[in-house]
C-alpha beads as a LAMMPS data file, in Angstrom:
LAMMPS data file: protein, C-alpha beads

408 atoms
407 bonds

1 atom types
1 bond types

-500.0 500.0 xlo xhi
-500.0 500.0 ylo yhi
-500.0 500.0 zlo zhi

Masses

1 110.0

Atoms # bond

1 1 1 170.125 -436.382 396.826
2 1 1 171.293 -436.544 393.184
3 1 1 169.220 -434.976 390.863
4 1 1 165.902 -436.720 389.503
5 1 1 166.281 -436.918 385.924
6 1 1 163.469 -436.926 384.166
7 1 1 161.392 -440.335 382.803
8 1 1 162.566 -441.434 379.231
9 1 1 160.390 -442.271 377.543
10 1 1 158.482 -445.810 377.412
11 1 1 159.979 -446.458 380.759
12 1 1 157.525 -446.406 384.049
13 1 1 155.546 -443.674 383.260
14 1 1 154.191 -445.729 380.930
15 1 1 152.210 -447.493 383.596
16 1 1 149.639 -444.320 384.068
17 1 1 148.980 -442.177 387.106
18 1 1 150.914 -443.562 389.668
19 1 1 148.985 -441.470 392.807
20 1 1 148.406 -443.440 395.322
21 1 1 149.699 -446.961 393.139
22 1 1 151.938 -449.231 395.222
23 1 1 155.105 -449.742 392.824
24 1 1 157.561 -452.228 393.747
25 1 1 160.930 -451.139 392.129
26 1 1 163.455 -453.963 392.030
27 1 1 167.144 -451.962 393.151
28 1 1 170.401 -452.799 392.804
29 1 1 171.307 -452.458 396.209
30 1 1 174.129 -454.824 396.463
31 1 1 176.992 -452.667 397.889
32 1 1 180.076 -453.716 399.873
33 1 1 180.179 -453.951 403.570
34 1 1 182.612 -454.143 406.732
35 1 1 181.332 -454.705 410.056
36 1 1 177.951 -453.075 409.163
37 1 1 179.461 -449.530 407.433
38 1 1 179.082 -449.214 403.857
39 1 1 182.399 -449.057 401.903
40 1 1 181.108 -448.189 398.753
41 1 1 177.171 -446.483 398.032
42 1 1 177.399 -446.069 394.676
43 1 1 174.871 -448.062 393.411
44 1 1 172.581 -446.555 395.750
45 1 1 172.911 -443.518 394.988
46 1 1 172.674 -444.454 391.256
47 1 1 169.043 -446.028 392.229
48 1 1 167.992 -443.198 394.151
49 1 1 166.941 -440.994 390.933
50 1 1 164.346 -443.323 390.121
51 1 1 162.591 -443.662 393.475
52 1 1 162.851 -440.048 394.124
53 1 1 160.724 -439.654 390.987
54 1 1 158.521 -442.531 391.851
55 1 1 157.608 -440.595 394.862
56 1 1 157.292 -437.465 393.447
57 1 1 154.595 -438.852 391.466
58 1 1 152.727 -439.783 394.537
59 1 1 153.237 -443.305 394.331
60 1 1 153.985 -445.716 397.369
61 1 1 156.850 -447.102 396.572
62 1 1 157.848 -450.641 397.908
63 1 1 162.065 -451.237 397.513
64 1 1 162.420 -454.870 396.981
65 1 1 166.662 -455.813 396.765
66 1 1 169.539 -458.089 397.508
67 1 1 172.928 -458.066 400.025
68 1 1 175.084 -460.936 399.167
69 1 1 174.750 -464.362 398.666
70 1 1 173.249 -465.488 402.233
71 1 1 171.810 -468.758 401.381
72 1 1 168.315 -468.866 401.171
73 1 1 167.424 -468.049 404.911
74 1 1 168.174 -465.089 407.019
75 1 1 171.239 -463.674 408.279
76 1 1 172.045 -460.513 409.984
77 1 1 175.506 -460.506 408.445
78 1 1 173.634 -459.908 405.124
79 1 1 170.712 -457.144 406.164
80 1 1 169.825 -454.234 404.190
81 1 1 168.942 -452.281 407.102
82 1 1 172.145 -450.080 407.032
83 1 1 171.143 -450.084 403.191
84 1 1 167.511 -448.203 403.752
85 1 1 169.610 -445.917 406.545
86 1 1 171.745 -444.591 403.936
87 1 1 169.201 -444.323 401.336
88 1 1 167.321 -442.338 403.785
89 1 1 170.427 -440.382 403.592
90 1 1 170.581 -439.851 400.008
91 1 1 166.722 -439.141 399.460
92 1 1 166.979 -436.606 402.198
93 1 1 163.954 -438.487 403.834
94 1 1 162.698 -440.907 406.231
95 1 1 162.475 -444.577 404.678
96 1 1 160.718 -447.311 406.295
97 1 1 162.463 -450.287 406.615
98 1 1 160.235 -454.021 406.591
99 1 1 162.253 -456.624 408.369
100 1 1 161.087 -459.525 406.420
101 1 1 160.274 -459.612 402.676
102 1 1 156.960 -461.128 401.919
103 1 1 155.823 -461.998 405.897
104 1 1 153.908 -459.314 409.217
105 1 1 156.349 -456.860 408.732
106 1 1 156.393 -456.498 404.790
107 1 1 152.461 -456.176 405.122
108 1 1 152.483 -453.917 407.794
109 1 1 155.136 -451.350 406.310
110 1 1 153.632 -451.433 402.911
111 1 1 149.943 -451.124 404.469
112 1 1 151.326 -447.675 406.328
113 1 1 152.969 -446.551 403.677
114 1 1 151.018 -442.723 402.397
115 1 1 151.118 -441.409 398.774
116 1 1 154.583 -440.500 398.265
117 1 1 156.397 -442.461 401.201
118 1 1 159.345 -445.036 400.497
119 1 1 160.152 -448.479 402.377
120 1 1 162.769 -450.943 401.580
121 1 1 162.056 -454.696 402.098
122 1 1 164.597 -456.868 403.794
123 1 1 166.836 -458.851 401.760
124 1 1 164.836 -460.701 399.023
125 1 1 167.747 -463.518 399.004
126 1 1 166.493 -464.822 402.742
127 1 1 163.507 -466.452 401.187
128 1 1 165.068 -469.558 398.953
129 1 1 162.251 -468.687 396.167
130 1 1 164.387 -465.700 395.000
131 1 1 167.108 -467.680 393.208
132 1 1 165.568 -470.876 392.969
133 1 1 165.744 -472.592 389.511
134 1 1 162.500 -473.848 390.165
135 1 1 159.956 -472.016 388.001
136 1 1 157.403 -473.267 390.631
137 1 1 159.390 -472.062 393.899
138 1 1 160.501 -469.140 392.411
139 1 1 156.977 -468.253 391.006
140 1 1 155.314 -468.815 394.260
141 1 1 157.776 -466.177 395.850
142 1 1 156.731 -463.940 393.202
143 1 1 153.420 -464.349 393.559
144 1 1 153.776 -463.088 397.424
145 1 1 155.912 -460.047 396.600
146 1 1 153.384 -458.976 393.987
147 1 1 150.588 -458.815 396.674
148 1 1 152.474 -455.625 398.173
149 1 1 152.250 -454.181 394.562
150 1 1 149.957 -452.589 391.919
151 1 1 152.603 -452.516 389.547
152 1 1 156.149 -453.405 389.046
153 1 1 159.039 -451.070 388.020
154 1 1 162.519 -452.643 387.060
155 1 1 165.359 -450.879 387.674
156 1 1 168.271 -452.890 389.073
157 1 1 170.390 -453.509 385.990
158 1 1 173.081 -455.500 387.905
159 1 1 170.582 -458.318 388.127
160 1 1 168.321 -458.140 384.893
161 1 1 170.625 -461.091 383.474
162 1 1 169.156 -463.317 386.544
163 1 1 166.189 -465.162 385.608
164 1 1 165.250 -464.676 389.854
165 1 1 161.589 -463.748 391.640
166 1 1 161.688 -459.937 392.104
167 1 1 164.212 -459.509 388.869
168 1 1 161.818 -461.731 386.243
169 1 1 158.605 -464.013 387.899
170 1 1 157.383 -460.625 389.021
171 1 1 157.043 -459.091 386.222
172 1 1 154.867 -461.860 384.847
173 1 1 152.527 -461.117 387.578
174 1 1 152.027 -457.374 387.327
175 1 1 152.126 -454.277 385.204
176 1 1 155.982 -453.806 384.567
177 1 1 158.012 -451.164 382.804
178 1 1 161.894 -450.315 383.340
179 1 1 163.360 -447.855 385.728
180 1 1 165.317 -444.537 384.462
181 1 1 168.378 -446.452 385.005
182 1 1 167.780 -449.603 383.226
183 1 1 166.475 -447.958 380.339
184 1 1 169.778 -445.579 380.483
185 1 1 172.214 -448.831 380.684
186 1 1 170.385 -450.468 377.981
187 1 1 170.579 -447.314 375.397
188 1 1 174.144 -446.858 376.455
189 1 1 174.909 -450.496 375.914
190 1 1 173.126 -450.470 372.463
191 1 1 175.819 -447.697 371.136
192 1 1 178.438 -449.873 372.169
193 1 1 176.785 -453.023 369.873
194 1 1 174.678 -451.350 367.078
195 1 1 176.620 -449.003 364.770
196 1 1 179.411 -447.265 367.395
197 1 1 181.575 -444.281 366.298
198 1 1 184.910 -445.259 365.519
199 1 1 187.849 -445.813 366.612
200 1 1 186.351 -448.073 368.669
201 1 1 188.711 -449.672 371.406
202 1 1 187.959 -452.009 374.169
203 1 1 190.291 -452.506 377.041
204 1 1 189.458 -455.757 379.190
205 1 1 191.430 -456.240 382.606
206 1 1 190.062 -458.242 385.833
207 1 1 190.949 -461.887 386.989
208 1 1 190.214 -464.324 384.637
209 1 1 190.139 -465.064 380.526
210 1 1 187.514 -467.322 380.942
211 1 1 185.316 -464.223 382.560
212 1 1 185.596 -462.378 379.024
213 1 1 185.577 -465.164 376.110
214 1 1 182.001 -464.125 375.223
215 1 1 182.693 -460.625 375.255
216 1 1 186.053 -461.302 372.713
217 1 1 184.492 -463.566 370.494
218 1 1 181.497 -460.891 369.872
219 1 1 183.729 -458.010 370.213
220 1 1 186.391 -459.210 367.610
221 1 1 184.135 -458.495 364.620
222 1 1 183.055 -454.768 366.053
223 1 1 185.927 -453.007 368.534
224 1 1 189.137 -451.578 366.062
225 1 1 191.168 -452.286 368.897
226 1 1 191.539 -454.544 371.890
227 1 1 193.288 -453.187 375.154
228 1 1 194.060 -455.963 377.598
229 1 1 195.675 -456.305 380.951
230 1 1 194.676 -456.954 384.469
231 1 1 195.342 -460.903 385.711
232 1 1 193.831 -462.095 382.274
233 1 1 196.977 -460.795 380.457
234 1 1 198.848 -463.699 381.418
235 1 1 197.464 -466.466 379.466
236 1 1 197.997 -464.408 376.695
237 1 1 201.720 -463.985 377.485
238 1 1 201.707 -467.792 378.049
239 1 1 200.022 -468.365 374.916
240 1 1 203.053 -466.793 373.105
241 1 1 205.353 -468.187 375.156
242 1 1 206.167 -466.462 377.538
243 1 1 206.681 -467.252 380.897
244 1 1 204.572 -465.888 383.464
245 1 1 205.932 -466.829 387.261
246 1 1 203.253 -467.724 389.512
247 1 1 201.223 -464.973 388.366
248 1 1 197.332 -465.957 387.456
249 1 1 197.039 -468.282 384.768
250 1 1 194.366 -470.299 383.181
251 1 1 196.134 -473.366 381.500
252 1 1 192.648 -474.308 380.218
253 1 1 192.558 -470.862 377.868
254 1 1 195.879 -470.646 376.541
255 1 1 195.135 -472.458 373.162
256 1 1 192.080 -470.487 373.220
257 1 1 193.873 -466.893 373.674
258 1 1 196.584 -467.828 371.061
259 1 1 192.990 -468.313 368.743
260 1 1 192.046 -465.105 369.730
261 1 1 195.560 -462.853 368.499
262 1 1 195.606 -465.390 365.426
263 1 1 192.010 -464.307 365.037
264 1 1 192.656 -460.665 365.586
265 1 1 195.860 -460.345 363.268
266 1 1 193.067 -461.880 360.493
267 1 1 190.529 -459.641 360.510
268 1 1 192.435 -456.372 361.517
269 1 1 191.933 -455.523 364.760
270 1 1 195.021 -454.247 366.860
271 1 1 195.136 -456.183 369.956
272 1 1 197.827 -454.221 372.925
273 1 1 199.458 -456.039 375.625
274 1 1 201.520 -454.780 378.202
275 1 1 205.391 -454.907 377.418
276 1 1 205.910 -454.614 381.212
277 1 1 204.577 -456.051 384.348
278 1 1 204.404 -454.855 388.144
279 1 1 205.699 -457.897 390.200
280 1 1 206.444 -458.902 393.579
281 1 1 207.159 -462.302 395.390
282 1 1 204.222 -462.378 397.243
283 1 1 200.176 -461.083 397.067
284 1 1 199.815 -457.759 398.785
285 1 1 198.772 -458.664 402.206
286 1 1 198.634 -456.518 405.638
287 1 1 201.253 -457.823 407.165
288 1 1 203.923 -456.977 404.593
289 1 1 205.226 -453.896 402.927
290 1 1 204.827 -454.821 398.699
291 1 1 208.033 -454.957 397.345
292 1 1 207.032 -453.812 393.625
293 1 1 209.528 -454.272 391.173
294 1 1 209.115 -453.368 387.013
295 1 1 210.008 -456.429 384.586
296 1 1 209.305 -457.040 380.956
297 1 1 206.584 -459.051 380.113
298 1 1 208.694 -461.738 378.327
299 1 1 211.153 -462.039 381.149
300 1 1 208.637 -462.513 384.072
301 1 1 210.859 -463.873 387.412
302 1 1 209.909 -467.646 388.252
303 1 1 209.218 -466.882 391.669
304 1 1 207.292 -463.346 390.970
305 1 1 203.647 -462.359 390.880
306 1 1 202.507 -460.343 388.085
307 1 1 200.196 -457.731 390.075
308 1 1 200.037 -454.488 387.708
309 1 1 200.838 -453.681 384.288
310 1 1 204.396 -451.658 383.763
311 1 1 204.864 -447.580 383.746
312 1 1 205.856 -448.706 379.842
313 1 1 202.202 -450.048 379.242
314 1 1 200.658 -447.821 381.031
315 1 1 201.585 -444.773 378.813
316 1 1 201.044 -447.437 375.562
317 1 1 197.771 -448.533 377.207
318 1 1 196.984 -444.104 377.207
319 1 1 198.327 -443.541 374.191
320 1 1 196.006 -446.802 372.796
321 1 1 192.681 -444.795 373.590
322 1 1 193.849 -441.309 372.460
323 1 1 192.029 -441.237 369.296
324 1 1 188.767 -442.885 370.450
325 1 1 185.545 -442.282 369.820
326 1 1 184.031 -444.784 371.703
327 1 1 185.322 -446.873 374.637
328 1 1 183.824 -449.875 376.658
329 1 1 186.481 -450.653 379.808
330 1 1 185.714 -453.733 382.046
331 1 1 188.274 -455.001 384.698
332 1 1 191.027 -453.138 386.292
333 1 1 194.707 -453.523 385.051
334 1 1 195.823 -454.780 388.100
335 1 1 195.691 -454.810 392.371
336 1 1 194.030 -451.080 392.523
337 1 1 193.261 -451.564 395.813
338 1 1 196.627 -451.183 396.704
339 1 1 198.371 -448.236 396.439
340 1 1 201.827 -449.810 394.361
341 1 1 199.423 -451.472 392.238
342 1 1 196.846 -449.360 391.196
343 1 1 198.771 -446.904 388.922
344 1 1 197.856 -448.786 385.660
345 1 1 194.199 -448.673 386.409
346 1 1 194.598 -445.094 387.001
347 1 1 196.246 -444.276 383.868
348 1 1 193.261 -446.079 381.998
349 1 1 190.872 -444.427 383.806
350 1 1 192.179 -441.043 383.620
351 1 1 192.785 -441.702 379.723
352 1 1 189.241 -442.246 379.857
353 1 1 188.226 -438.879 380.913
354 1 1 189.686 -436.994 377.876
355 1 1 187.707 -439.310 375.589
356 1 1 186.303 -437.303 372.634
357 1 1 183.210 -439.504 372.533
358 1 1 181.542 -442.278 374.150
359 1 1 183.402 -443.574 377.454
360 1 1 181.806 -446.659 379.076
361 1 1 183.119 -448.102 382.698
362 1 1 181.494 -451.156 382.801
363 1 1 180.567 -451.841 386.385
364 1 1 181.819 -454.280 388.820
365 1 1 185.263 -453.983 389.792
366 1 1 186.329 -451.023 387.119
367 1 1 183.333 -448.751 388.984
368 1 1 184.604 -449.682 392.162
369 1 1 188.308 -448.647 391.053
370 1 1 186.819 -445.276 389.549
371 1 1 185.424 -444.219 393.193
372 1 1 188.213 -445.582 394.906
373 1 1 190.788 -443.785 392.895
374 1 1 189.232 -440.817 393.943
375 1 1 187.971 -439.321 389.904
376 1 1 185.127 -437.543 389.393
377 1 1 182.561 -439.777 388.109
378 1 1 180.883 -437.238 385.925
379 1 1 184.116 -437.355 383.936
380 1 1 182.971 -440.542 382.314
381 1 1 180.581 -441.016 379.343
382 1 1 178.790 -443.198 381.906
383 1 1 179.469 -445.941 384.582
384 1 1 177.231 -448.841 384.762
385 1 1 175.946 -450.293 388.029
386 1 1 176.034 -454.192 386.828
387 1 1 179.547 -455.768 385.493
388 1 1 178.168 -458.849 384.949
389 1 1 174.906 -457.706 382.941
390 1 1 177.051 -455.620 380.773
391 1 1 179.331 -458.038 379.830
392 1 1 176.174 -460.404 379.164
393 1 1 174.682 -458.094 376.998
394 1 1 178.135 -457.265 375.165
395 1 1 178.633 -460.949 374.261
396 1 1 174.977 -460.930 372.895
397 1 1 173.345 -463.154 375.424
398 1 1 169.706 -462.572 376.230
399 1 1 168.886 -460.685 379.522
400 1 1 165.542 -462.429 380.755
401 1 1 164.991 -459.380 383.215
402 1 1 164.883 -457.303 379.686
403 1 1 163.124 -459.839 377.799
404 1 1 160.129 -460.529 379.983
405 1 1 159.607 -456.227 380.325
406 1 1 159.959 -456.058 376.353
407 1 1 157.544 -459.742 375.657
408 1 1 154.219 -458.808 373.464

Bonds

1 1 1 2
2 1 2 3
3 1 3 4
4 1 4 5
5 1 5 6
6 1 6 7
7 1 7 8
8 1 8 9
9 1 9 10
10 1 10 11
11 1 11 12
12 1 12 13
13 1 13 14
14 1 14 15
15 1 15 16
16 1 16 17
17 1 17 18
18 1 18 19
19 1 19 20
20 1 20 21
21 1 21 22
22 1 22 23
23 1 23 24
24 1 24 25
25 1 25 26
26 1 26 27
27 1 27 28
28 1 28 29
29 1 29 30
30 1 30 31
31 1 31 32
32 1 32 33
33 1 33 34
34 1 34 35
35 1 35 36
36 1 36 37
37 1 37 38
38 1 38 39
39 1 39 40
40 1 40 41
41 1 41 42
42 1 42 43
43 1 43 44
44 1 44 45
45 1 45 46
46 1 46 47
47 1 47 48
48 1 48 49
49 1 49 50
50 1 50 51
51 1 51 52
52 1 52 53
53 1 53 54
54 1 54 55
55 1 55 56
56 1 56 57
57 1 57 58
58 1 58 59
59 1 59 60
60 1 60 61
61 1 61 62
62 1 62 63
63 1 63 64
64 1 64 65
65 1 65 66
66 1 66 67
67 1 67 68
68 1 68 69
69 1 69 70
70 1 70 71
71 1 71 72
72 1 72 73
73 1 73 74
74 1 74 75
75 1 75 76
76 1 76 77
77 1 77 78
78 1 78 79
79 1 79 80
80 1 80 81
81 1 81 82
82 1 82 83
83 1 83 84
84 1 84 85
85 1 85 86
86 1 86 87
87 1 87 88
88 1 88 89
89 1 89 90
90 1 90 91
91 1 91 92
92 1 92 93
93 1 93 94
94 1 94 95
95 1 95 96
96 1 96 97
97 1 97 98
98 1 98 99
99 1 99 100
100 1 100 101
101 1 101 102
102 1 102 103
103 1 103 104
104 1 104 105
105 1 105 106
106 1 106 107
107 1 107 108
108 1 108 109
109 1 109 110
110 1 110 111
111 1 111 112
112 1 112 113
113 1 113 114
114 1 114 115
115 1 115 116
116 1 116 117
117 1 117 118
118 1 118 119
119 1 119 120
120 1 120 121
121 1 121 122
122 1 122 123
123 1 123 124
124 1 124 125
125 1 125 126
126 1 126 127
127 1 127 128
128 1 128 129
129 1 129 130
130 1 130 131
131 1 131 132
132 1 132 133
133 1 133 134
134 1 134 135
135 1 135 136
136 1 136 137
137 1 137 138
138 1 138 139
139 1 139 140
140 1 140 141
141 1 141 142
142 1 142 143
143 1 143 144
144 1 144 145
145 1 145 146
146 1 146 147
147 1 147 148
148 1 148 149
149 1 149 150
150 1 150 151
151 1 151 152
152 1 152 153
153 1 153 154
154 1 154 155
155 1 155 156
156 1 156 157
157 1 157 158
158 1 158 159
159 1 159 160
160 1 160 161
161 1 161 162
162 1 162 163
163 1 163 164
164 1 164 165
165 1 165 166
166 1 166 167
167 1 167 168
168 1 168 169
169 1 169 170
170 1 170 171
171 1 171 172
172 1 172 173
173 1 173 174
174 1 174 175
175 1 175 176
176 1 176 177
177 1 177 178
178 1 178 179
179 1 179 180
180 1 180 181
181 1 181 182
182 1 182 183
183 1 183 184
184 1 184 185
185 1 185 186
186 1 186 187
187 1 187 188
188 1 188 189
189 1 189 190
190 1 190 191
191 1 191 192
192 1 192 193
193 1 193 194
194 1 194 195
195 1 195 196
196 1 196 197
197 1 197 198
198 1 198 199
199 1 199 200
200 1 200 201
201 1 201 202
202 1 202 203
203 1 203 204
204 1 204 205
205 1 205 206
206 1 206 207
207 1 207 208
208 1 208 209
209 1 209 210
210 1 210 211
211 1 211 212
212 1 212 213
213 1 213 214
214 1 214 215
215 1 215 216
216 1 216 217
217 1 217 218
218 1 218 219
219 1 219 220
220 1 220 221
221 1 221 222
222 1 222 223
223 1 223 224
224 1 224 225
225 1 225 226
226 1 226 227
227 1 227 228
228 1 228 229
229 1 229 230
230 1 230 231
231 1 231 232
232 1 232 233
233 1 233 234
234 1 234 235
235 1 235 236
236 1 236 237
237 1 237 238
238 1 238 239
239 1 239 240
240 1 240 241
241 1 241 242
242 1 242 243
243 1 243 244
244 1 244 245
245 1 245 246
246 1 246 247
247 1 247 248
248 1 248 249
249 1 249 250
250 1 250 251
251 1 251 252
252 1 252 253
253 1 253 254
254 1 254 255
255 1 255 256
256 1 256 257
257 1 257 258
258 1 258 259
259 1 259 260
260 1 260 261
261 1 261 262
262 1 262 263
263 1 263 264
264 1 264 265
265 1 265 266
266 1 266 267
267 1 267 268
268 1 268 269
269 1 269 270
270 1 270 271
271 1 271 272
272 1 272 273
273 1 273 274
274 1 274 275
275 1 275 276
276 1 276 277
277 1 277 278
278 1 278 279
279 1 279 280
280 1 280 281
281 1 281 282
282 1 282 283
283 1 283 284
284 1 284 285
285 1 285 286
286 1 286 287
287 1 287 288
288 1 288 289
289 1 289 290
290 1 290 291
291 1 291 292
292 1 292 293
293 1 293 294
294 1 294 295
295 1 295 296
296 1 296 297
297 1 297 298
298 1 298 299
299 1 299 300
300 1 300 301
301 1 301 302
302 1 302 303
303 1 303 304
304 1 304 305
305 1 305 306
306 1 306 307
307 1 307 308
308 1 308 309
309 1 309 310
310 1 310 311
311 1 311 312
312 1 312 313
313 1 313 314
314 1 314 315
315 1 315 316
316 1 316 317
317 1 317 318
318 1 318 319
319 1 319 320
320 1 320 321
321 1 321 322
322 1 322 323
323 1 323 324
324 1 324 325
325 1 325 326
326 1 326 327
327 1 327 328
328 1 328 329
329 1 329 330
330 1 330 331
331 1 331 332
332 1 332 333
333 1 333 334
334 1 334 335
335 1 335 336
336 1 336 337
337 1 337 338
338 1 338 339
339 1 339 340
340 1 340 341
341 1 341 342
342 1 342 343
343 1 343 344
344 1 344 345
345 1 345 346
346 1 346 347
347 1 347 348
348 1 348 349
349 1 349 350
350 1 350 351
351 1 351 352
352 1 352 353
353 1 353 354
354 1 354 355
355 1 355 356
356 1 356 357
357 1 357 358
358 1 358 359
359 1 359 360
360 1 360 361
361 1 361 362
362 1 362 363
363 1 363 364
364 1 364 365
365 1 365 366
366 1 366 367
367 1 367 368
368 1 368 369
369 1 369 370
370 1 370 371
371 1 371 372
372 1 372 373
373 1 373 374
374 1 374 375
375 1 375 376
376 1 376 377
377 1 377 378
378 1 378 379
379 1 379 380
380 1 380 381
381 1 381 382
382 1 382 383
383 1 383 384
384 1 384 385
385 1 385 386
386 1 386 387
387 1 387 388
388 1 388 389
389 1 389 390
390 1 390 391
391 1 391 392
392 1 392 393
393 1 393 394
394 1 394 395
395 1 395 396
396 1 396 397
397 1 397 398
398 1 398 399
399 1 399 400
400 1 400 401
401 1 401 402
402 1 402 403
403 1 403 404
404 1 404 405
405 1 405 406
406 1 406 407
407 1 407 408
């Protein structure tokens, strides 16, 4: 069991003497699966703090969370029952498991529950309500949950930028206040937007452009420096003419990329692209060895596959957060999960860890690369359990799941 940090304040001890209370906490429980074993349990263990303190404080707390994207209706494929088992694990205690969400065995689980005890509801995404963008259907889902609840703690920060049942309705319905680690990803994210000590860099990787224009266009007036690579890199190569192969590219962004470095050069922030790419003829697959081979950016193959930045950028890419102070990284640099691929998300991430300051892995994919690259993840400034909610919050969108805790 990780160690229970204690309450900030303003957070759910704000809510009074919990003894006895029945608190539904809405988790982040959404962690990878194959064939049933969990591949990944970080964001479990990241909740676990929070209920462990919940129970301390003799409360009865009621797990609601999401697997997946099942549909609406139920599906074994997408069960959190392995979920409870291995947060059983990490508590160190027995947790009961419901195997509905709002019907019999919801009531009965959360009616035997004593002062101190734990259950997990099944998968709030079987009930259509959840996601709905019905105010109506989703409120009447709400309005179920919040009958196995005297008050409502919200601490899954990989969904607070869903307006959803057990993420925002809920909290119109009962006494709400964050979890430990909402209010942490919120203070952390707040140093990275109000006022952050400087240099400041930002290095952006993953898939797609379009996944990240927020986060440049709000970026551009506060980061010294922008680091980029991962499958986005290429429509920037492409937008300075370079050709790019059949690696990933967006067609739709180029003219908006080339706006981006023209903006950049304007207003004085360095922007560093790779000068060499990791290609191969084919996407890594498990019938075939990769064949990696090192080109320069500008003189990407016709037939190749851009699948990691270069041992060149790499060291740039290093050398490009050695003076930091603070540093917000979201994406990986290329294919980590394989092995001839992953070396320029492992040079980013260990240039991370001697970061004088502030270092920020921003969830999603660039968490998932952290664990699976085998670093210690108290290394890090701090790794946030929701990618997507970051990045919302970096391009200075509202998060309803934060707005509706902090309304008057």
């Amino acid at each position: 069991m990780p160690g229970a940090t204690h309450d900030p304040a303003g957070t759910w001890s704000s809510l009074g003497d919990l003894t006895g209370k029945r608190v539904l906490v809405r988790s982040d429980l959404n962690v990878p699966l194959e064939g049933g074993t969990i591949t990944d349990d970080g964001r479990i263990r990241a909740s676990a703090p929070t209920i462990q303190q919940l129970s301390e404080a003799g409360a009865r707390v009621v797990v609601m969370a999401h697997l997946g994207r099942p549909d609406g209706k139920p599906d074994p494929a997408y069960s959190l029952a392995p979920v409870a088992a291995r947060l059983g694990e990490v508590l160190g205690r027995d947790v009961a498991f419901a195997t509905d969400t709002v019907g019999e065995s919801a009531t009965a689980t959360v009616e035997g529950l004593a002062d101190g005890d734990v259950a997990v509801l099944e998968n709030v995404r079987f009930n259509p309500g959840e996601t709905s963008k019905q105010d109506e259907s989703r409120g009447a889902f709400a309005s179920e949950l919040a009958k196995l609840g005297d008050v409502f703690v919200s601490d899954g920060f990989g969904v607070v930028h869903r307006k959803q049942a057990s993420v925002y309705d809920v909290a119109l319905r009962l006494p709400s206040a964050m979890g430990g680690l909402v209010a942490t990803e919120i203070d952390v994210l707040r140093r990275l937007t109000a006022d952050p000590e400087r240099p400041y860099v930002v290095v952006l990787g993953g898939s797609k452009v379009s996944d990240k224009l927020g986060v440049i266009d709000n970026l551009l007036d506060k980061a010294d420096r922008l680091v980029i690579g991962g499958g986005m890199v290429f429509t920037f190569l492409r937008s300075q003419g370079h050709e790019v192969g059949r690696s990933l590219l967006e067609e739709d962004q180029v003219e908006s990329c080339r706006g981006y470095l023209e903006q950049a050069e304007a207003k004085g922030v360095e922007i560093v692209l790779p000068t060499d790419i990791v290609v191969d003829t084919a996407f890594p697959s498990g019938d075939r060895e990769p064949q990696p081979q090192v080109v320069a950016a500008d003189a990407i193959p016709a037939g190749a596959l851009g699948l990691d930045i270069g041992p060149a950028s790499a060291r740039a890419f290093a050398d490009a957060l050695g003076d930091a102070r603070t540093v917000f990284w979201n994406g990986p640099m290329g294919v980590f999960e394989v092995g001839a691929f992953a070396d320029g998300t492992r040079a980013v991430a260990q240039a991370l860890t001697t970061i004088d300051g502030l270092s920020v892995v921003g969830g999603g994919d660039s968490a998932a690369a952290v664990r699976a690259l085998g670093f210690d993840e108290a290394a890090f400034g701090h790794i946030s359990t929701g990618g997507g909610a970051s990045l919302e919050y970096l391009e200075g969108k509202e998060l309803p799941g934060i707005a509706v805790l902090e309304r008057p």
